[in-house]
N, C-alpha and C positions, 0 to 999 in steps of 0.2 A: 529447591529454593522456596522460599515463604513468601506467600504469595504477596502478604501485604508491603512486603521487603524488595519485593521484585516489581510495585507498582508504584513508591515513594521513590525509588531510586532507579525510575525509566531512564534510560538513556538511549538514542540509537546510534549506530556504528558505523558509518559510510564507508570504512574500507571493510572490504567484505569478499573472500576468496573460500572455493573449497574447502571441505564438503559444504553443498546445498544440502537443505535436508529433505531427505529421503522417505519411503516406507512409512514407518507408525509416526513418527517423527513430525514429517509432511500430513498424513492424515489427523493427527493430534491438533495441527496448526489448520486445516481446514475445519474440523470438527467448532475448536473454539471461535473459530468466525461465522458458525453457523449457532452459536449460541447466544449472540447479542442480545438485546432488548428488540421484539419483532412484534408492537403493534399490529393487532388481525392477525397473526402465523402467515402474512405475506411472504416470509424468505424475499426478502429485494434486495439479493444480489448474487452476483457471479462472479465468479473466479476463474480469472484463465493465467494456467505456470506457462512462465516462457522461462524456458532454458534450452540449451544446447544449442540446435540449429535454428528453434526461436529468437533469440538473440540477435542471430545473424538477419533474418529478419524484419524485425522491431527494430535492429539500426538500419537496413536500408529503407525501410517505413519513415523514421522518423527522419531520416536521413532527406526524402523525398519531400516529406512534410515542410520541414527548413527550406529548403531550394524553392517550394510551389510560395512559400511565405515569404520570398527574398530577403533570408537572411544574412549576414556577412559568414564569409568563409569561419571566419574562429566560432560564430554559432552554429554552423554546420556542421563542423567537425565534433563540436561538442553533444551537438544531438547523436549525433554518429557514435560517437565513443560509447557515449550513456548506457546503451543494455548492457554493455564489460563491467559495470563497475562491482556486478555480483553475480554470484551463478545462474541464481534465480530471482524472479521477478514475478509478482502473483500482481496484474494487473484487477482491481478491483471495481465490479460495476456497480453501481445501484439501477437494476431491473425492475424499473416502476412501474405501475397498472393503477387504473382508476378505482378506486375506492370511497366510499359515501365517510367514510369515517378514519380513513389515516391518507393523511394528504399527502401530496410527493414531497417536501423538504421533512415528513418522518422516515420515509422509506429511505431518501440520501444519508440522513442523522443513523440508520440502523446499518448502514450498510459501512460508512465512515467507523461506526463503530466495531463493526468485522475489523478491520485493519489493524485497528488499534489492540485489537485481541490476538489477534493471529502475530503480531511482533512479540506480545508476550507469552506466550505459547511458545515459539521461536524460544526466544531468551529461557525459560523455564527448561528448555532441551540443550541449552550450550551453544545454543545459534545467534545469531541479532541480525536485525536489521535497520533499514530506515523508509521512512515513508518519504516518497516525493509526490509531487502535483504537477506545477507548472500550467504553460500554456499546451501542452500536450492532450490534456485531458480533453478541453476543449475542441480542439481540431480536427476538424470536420474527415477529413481521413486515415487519420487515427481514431476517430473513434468508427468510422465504416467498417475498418480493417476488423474493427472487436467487436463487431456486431452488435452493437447500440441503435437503440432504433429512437424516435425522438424524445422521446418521453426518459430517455435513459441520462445515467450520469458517469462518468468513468470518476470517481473520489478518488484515485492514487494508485499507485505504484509502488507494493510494500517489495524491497529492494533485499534479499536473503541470503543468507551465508554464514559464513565463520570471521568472526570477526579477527583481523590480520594484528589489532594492537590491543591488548589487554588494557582496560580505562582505568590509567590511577588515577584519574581526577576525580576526587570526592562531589557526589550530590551536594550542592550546596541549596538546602532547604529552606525557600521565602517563609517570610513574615506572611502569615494565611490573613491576617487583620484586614490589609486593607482591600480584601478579595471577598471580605466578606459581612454580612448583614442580616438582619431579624427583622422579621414583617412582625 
C-alpha cells in the first residue's frame, strides 16, 4: 500500500479477531514504533504485547481496577470484556527520564507517536487496529501492574488484529482551510 494513501485514508477497526500479527509482521510493527521523532535518541517508550493468557489477565486487572473504583456492574463488566475485543493488545508506555533539554511532554508526544505508527505498520501488513486510552491509563494499578514508575505515562492501548468487516465507508476528506494558517 502507498504510503501516502495509507495515511490520508486512516481509519481504525474495532472489531478485530484472528490472526494477531505475528513474526516479521509484529516485528515490522515494533520496529516502526521505534522510528518516531526521538528528541536526544531517549527511546521513551515500551511496549508490552498482551495476548493469550495476557488477556485473561488485563481483564481480571482491569476487572479489579473497576470494583477498587466502584463502578456500576455494566462498567465492570465492560472493563472485563475489553482485552476480548482483539487478539493483541501492545499496551504503550512513555519511559521518561530527566533530561536538561527534551522535557517529559516531548518524551509522551514521541512515544503517542509510536502508536500511531505501529497501527500503520499494522494496516500496511493487512491488519488494523484502534487506539484506546481511557481512565485506565491513569490508574493507579493499572499502571503498577505495567511497571510504570512515576515519571511514566501509559498513552494507550493500540488494540490488534484482523479486521472482522471490510470498511466501505469512503474517507471523507475535510476542508484543510479552516485547520490551517501562515505566520
Amino acid at each position: 500500500m502507498d504510503a501516502l494513501e495509507l495515511l490520508v485514508n486512516r481509519r481504525s477497526a474495532s472489531r478485530l479477531s484472528e490472526p494477531a500479527p505475528t513474526g516479521e509482521a509484529l516485528e515490522n510493527i515494533i520496529r516502526a514504533g521505534m522510528r518516531v521523532p526521538d528528541h536526544g535518541t531517549l527511546q521513551p517508550w515500551r511496549f508490552i504485547i498482551v495476548e493469550k493468557e495476557g488477556r485473561e489477565r488485563l481483564s481480571k486487572l482491569l476487572e479489579n481496577a473497576a470494583r477498587d473504583s466502584q463502578l456500576d456492574e455494566k462498567a465492570i463488566d465492560k472493563a472485563t470484556q475489553s482485552p476480548f475485543r482483539a487478539p493483541m493488545i501492545i499496551t504503550v508506555i512513555a519511559h521518561c527520564q530527566d533530561h536538561p533539554k527534551v522535557p517529559q511532554w516531548e518524551q509522551v508526544a514521541s512515544a503517542s507517536c509510536a502508536v500511531m505508527a505501529m497501527q500503520m505498520a499494522a494496516v500496511a501488513q493487512g491488519f488494523n487496529g484502534i487506539w484506546r486510552s481511557g481512565p485506565w491509563t491513569d490508574n493507579e494499578s493499572v499502571r503498577q501492574a505495567f511497571g510504570c514508575r512515576e515519571q511514566d505515562a501509559i498513552v494507550g492501548f493500540l488494540y490488534l488484529g484482523t479486521p472482522q468487516l471490510k470498511s466501505s465507508t469512503t474517507v471523507i476528506h475535510p476542508d484543510t482551510a479552516p485547520f490551517v494558517s501562515y505566520f
